[in-house]
N, C-alpha and C positions, 0 to 999 in steps of 0.2 A: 241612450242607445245610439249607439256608431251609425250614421246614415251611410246609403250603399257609395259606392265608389262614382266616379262617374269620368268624366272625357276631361276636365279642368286636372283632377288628380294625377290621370294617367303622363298631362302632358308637365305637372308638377314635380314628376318623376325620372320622365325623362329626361329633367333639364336639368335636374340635381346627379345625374347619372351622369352627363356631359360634364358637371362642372370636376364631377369628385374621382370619377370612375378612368384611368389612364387609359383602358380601350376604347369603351366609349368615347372621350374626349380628342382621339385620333383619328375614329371616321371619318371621312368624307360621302359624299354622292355617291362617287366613281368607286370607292372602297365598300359598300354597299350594297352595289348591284344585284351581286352575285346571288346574296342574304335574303332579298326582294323575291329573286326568282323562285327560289327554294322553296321559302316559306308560303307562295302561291301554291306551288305543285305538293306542301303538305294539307295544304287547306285540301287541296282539291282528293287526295289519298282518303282524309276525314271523311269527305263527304260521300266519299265513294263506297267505304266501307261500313255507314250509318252509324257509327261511333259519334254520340253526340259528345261524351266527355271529351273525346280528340277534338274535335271542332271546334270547341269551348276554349280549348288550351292553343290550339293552331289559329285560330282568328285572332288571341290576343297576340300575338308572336307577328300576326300580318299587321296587326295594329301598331306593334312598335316600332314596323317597317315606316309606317304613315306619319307616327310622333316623330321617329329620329328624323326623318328628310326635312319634316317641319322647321327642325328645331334646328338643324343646321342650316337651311336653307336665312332660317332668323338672323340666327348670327352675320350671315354676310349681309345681311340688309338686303336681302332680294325680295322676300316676303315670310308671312308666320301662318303659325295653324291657325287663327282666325278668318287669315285671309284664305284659304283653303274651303273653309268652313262656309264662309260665305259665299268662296266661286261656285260651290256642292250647292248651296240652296239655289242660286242665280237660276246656275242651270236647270236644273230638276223643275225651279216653275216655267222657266220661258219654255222649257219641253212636255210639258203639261199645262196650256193654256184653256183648254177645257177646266181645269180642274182651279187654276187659283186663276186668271185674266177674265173669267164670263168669254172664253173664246171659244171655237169650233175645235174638235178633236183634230187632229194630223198626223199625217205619218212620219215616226220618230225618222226616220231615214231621209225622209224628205227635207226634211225642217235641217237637220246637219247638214244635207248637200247645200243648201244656200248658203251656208258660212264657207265653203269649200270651193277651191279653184277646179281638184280635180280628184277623183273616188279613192288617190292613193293615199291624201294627204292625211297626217297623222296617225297613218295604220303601220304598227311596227313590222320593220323589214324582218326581224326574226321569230312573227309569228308562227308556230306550229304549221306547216305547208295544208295541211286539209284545213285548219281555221278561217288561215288567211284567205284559201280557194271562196271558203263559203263568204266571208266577209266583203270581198269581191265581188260577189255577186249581187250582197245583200245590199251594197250603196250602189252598184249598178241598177238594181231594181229600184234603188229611190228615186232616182232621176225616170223614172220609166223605162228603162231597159230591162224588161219583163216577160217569160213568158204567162200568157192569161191564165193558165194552167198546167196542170205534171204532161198534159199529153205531148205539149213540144219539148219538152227536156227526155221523156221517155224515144220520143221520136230519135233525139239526139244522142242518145247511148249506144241505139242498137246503129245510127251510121259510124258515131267512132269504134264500136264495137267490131263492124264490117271493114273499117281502115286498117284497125290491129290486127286484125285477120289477113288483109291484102299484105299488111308487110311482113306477115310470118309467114304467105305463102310464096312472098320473092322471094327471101330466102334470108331476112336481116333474123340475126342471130348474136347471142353475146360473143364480144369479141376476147381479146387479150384480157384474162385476170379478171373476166366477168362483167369487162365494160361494155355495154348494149352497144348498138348501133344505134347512131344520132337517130336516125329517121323515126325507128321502132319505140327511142325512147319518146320522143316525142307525141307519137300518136297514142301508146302508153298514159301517156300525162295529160293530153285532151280525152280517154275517156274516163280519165280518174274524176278531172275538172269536171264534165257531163253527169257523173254520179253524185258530184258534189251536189250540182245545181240541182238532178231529180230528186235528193233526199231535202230540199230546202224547199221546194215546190210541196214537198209531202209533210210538212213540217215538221222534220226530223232531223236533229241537226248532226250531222255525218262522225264529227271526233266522240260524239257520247254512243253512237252506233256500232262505229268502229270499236271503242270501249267494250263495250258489253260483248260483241264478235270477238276478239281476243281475249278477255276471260272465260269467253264460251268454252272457246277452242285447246285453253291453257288447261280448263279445269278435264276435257274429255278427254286429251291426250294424256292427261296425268294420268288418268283412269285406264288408258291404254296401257301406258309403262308399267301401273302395279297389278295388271292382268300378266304380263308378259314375264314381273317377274315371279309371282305364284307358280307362274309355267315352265319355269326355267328358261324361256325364250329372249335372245338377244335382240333389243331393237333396233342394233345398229345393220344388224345380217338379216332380218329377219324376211325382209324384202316386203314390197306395197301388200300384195296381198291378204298376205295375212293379216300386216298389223290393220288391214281394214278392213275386216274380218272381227278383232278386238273391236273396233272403233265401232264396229255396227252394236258391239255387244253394249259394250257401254252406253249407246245412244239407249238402245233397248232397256235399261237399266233403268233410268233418269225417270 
């Protein structure tokens, strides 16, 4: 009987894939990136839409992303999937010293700020903008820059809330081709930051809220359109009213 597969196979494969396979054997790093990114945001599609067989087939696919960097990485003599393997356990027990040290529990955020000069280091510059907001916030709180509770982050919505109001009542408006006013965008983006922080206070993490908000809104508006066209009604003419009018119906539906 065949024993199952296991992590030695996988990277068995990839290395025979490198030697023999003339695409594979072209890669690089820098040739790879792309491939990395992708196959994260299919993993994340999987998970989204509770297709275990997708997740099964897309994690291995993010897996091959992990063996091939290994295994080129090998080649140049910088280091192998072992030593990978080994920084993964390193870390995971000095970050759980409760668990393998006989230490006192700590907070994971804490414990990284001490390795760090300052809350930006290591956090990718092309983080998703609402991640990085919360990310932001979440090494800021390690260090103790905290509010105790949602009540001062709630406080804090409803003043930047009151600022984007004051610059829509001067009178900043989008300019040229739909480019904001510096000022408006700006207060704009401090109270987007502020929501960040009240949904992390509420332990809710803003991009998977945001998620769910957008397929809300995708899935009722769809429901608007196939109302509109049973009706013969155009949604492009049809003006606010009505189609919110549709939009109540459909809510009433659900």
């Amino acid at each position: 009987m065949q024993e199952n597969p296991g992590l030695s196979d996988t990277l068995a494969l990839m290395k025979d894939l490198r030697a023999r396979c003339e695409w594979d054997a072209a890669q690089t790093h820098e040739s790879l990136r792309p491939y990395l990114i992708e196959e994260a945001y299919e993993v994340d599609d999987a998970i989204r839409s509770g297709d275990d067989r997708a997740l099964r087939e897309e994690l291995g696919d993010l897996l091959l992303q992990v063996l091939f960097h290994s295994v080129v990485a090998e080649e140049r003599g910088a280091f192998d999937f072992a030593d990978v393997a080994e920084g993964f356990l390193t870390k995971m027990k000095s970050r759980h010293p409760h668990l393998f040290e006989g230490g006192e529990r700590q907070n994971w955020e804490g414990m990284k700020a001490k390795k760090r000069d300052s809350i930006i280091d290591g956090l990718p510059a092309d983080l998703p903008a609402l991640h990085r907001a919360f990310r932001l916030q979440d090494r800021a709180a390690g260090v103790g820059f905290d509010w105790p509770d949602a009540d001062g982050p709630v406080r804090k919505v409803e003043e930047e809330l009151t600022e984007v109001l004051a610059e829509v009542a001067r009178g900043s408006t989008p300019g040229g081709r739909g480019v904001p006013d510096a000022r408006l965008e700006e207060e704009v983006g401090d109270l987007l930051f502020a929501v960040v922080n009240l949904s992390r206070k509420l332990g809710v993490h803003p991009s998977l809220a945001l998620d769910r908000a957008n397929a809300k809104f995708a899935f009722r508006f769809q429901g608007v359109e196939r109302l509109a066209k049973a009706r013969g009604i155009d949604v492009t003419t049809a003006g606010l009213q009505l189609l919110d009018g549709l939009w109540d119906e459909v809510k009433a539906s659900e």
